[in-house]
C-alpha positions in Angstrom: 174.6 141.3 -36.3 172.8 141.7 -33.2 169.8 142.8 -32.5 168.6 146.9 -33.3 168.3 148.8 -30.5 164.9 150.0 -29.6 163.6 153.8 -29.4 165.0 153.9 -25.5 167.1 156.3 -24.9 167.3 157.7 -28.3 164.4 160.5 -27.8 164.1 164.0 -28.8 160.7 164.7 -27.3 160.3 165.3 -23.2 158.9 162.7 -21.1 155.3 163.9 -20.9 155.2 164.1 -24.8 156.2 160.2 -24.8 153.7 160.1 -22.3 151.2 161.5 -24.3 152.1 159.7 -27.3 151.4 156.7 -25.3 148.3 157.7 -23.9 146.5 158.0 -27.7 147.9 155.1 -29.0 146.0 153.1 -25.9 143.2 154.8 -26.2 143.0 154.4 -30.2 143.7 151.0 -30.0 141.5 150.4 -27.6 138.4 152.1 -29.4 139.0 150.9 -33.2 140.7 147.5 -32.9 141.0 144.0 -30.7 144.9 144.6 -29.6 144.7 144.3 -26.2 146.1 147.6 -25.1 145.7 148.5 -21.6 142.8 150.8 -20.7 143.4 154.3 -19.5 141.6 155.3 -16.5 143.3 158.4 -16.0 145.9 160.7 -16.9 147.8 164.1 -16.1 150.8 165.5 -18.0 151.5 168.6 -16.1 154.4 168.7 -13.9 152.3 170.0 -11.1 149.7 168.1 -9.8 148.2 166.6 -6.8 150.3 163.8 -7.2 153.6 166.0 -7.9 154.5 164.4 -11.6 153.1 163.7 -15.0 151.5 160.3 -14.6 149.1 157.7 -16.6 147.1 155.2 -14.5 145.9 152.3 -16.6 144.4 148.9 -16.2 146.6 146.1 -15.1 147.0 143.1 -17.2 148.0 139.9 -16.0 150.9 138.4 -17.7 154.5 138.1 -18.1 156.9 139.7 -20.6 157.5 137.0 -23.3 160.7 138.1 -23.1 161.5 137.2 -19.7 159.6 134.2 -19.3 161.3 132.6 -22.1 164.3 133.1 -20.0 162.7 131.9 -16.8 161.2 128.5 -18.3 165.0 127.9 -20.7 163.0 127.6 -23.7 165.1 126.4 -27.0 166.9 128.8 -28.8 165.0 131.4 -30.7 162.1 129.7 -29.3 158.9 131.0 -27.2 157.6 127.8 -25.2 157.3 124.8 -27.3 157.3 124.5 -31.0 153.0 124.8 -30.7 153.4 127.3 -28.7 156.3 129.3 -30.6 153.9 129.2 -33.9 150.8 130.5 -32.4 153.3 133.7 -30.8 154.7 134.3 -33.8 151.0 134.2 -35.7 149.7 137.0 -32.5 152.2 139.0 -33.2 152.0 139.3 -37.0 148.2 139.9 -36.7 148.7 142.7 -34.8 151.5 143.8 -36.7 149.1 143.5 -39.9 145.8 145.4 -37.6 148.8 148.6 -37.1 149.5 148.3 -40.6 145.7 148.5 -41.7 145.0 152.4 -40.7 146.0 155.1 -42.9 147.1 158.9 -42.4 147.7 161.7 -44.8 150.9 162.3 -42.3 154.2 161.2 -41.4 154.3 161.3 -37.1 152.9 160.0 -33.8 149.8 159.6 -32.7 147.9 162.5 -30.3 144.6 162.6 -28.9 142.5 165.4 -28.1 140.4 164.8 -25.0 137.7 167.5 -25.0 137.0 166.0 -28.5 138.0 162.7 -28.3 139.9 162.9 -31.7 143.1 161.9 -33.0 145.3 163.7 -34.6 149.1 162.9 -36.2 152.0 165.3 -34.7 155.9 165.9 -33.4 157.5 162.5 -33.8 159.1 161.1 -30.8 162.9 160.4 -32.2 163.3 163.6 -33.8 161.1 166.2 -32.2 159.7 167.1 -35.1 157.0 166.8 -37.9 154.4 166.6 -38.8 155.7 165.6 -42.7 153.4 165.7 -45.7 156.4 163.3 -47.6 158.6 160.5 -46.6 161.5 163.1 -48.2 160.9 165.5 -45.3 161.0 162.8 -42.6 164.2 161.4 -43.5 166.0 165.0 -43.8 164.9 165.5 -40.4 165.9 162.0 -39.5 169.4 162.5 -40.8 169.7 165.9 -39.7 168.9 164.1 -36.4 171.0 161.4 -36.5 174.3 163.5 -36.7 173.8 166.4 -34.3 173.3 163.3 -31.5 176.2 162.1 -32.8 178.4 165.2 -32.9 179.3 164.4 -29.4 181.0 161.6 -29.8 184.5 162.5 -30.9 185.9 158.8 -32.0 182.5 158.4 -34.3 183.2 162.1 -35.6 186.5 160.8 -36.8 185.5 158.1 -38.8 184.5 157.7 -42.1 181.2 156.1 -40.4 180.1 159.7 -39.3 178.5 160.8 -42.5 176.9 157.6 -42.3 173.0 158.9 -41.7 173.9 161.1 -45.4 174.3 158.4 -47.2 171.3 155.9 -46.0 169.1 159.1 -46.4 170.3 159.4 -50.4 169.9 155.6 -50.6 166.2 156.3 -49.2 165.7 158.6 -51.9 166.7 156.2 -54.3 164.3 152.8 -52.8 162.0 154.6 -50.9 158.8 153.7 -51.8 155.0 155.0 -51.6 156.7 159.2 -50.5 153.7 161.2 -50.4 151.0 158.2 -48.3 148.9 157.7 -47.1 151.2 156.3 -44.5 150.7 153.4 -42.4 150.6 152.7 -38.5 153.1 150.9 -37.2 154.6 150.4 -33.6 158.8 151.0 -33.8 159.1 149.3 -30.5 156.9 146.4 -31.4 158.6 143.1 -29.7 158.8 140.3 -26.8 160.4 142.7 -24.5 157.0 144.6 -24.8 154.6 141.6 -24.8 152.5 140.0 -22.5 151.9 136.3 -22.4 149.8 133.5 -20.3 151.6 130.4 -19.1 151.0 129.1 -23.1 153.1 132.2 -24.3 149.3 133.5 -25.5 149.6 137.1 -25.7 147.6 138.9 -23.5 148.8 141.9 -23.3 150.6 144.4 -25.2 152.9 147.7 -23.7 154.9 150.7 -24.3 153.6 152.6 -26.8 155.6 155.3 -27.3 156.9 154.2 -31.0 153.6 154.5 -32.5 153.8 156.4 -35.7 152.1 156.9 -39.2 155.2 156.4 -41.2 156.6 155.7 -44.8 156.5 152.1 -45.6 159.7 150.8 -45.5 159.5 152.0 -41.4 156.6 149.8 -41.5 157.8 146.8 -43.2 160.2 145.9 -40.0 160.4 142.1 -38.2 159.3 142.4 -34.7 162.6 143.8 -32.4 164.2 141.8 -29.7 162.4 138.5 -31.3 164.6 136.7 -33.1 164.0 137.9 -36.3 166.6 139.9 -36.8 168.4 140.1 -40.5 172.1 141.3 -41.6 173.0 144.3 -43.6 172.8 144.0 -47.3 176.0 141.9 -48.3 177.3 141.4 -45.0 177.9 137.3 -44.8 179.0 136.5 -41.0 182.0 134.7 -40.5 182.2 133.7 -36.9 180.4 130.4 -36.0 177.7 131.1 -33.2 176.5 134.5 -36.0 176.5 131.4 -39.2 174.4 129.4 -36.7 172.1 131.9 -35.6 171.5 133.0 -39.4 170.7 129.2 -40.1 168.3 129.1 -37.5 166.7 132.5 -38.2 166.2 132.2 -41.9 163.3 129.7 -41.7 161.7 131.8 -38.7 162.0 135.2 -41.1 159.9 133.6 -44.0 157.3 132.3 -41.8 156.5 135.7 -40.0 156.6 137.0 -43.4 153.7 134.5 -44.7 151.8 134.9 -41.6 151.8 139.0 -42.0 151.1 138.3 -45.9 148.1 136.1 -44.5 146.8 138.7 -42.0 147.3 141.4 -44.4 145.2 139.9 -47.4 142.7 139.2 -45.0 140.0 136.1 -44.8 138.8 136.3 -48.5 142.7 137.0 -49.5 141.8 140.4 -51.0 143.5 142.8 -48.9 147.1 142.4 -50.5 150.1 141.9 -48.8 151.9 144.7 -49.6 154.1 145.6 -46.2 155.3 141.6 -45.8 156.3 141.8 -49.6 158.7 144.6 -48.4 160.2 142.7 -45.1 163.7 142.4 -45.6 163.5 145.1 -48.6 166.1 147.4 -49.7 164.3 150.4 -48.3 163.6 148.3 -45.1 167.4 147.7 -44.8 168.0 151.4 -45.4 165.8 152.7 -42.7 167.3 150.0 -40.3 170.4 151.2 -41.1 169.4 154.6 -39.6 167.8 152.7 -36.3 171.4 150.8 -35.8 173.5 154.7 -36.7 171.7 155.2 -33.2 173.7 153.0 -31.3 176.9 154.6 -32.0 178.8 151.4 -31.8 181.8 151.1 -34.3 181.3 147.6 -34.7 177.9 147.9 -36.1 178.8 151.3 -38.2 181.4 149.8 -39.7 178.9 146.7 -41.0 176.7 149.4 -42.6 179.6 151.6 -44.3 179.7 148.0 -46.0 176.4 147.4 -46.3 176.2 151.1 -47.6 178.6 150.2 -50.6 177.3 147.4 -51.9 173.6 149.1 -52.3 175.5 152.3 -53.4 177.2 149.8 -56.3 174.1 147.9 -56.7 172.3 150.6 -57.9 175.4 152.4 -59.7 175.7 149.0 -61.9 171.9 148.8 -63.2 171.3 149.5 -66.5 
């Protein structure tokens, strides 16, 4: 399977909410941890302005997107620089994946900030429009909900058996979701090399788009990095063609070491802190909720891998004891 598709695109909210949403995540990862977010040095969200449109002016921070320059210097396969340097990227990005993880919130949504009080608050979540939600339940009704009205437009995918999909991963949420009334966790949806950047050593210096910041359920938290080479197949799906068995072999090794560096960031120095969202990378839940992140795409290809993927957990669960 390829890669999920990221948050772009797929948005309920207008753009000065995302713009908002962006603004407090800078400005709260900026004040309580060592990410290096840019800094915010101004900010407007009304329409009109002196300057004629919402707009956020920020520090700039010199680097490239790991992304691109991957492609730029023909690194390796799956790889970021050389092997030293594809370990020590990897190891950046679970740390901050593990700092997200480390804040807690009574509520399910994004992040807000209140200027005249410099506070933070959790509110309507960017994919959806909606929240705040006291229970992991109430997110993924909305979610769902969500998921088929964008869909309704698209008459082919309204046809299908596939359609109904978004019903059925929010019943097997019900069933593996874990942790439903919090505190919920931070976590960036949109966290990934196409939103990293690096020095010439693929050392991250910088970190963007921030509109994917939410205090969400766990099994939204307990994701692999997008658009990194980490990506996993649907429960049960076994690929058949060559260049998918290859890129499997190759990834297999890369998914169990991102999940022992999060474990070691998580536990912390003195190995006390417990490792509880790497224990749930590559999950059952975690599958679920990527199921709903793919539903977005509206591709038939990748539908019909989850309708699969959808009955073998459905008869996995059917044929416990």
């Amino acid at each position: 399977m390829p890669e999920e598709d990221t948050l772009e695109n797929h948005e309920a909210l207008s753009a000065s909410r995302a713009m908002e949403i962006e603004v407090a995540s800078m400005k709260f990862l900026r004040s309580q941890t060592s990410i290096p977010a840019p800094r915010v040095i101004d900010y407007d969200m009304a329409a009109e302005n002196e300057v004629g449109a919402p707009y956020i002016l920020m520090e700039y921070i010199h680097g490239s997107v790991a992304s691109e320059l991957r492609r730029a210097r023909s690194c390796a396969p799956q790889m970021f620089g050389n092997s030293e340097q594809d370990r020590k990227f990897r190891e950046q990005m679970a740390q901050i994946q593990a700092t997200l993880a480390s804040f807690r919130f009574p509520q399910i949504g994004s992040l807000y900030y209140i200027q005249e009080t410099d506070d933070f608050y959790i509110g309507p979540e960017l994919q959806t429009g909606k929240g705040p939600w006291r229970s992991s339940a109430e997110y993924y009704d909305d979610l769902a909900n969500y998921l088929l009205k964008s869909a309704s437009s698209h008459e082919e995918l309204k046809q299908s058996q596939a359609y109904m999909l978004p019903a059925i991963l929010r019943h097997l949420m019900r069933i593996h979701g874990e942790e439903p009334t919090g505190p919920f966790r931070l976590t960036n949806r949109d966290f990934g090399a196409h939103n990293i950047l690096v020095n010439e050593d693929f050392e991250i210096v910088g970190v963007i788009d921030f509109d994917g910041v939410m205090a969400a359920p766990l099994e939204v938290v307990a994701q692999y990095p997008v658009l990194s080479f980490l990506e996993t197949e649907p429960p049960g799906v076994v690929p058949t063609l060559p260049a998918a068995i290859e890129r499997v072999r190759r990834t297999a090794p890369r998914l169990q070491e991102y999940k022992e560096l999060l474990a070691r960031f998580e536990s912390g120095e003195d190995g006390k802190g417990g490792s509880t969202v790497s224990d749930r990378l590559g999950s059952t839940s975690a599958s679920v909720y990527r199921g709903m992140l793919a539903y977005a795409q509206h591709q038939d290809f990748v539908n019909e891998e989850w309708m699969k993927a959808c009955l073998k957990m459905v008869l996995d669960y059917a044929e416990q004891g």
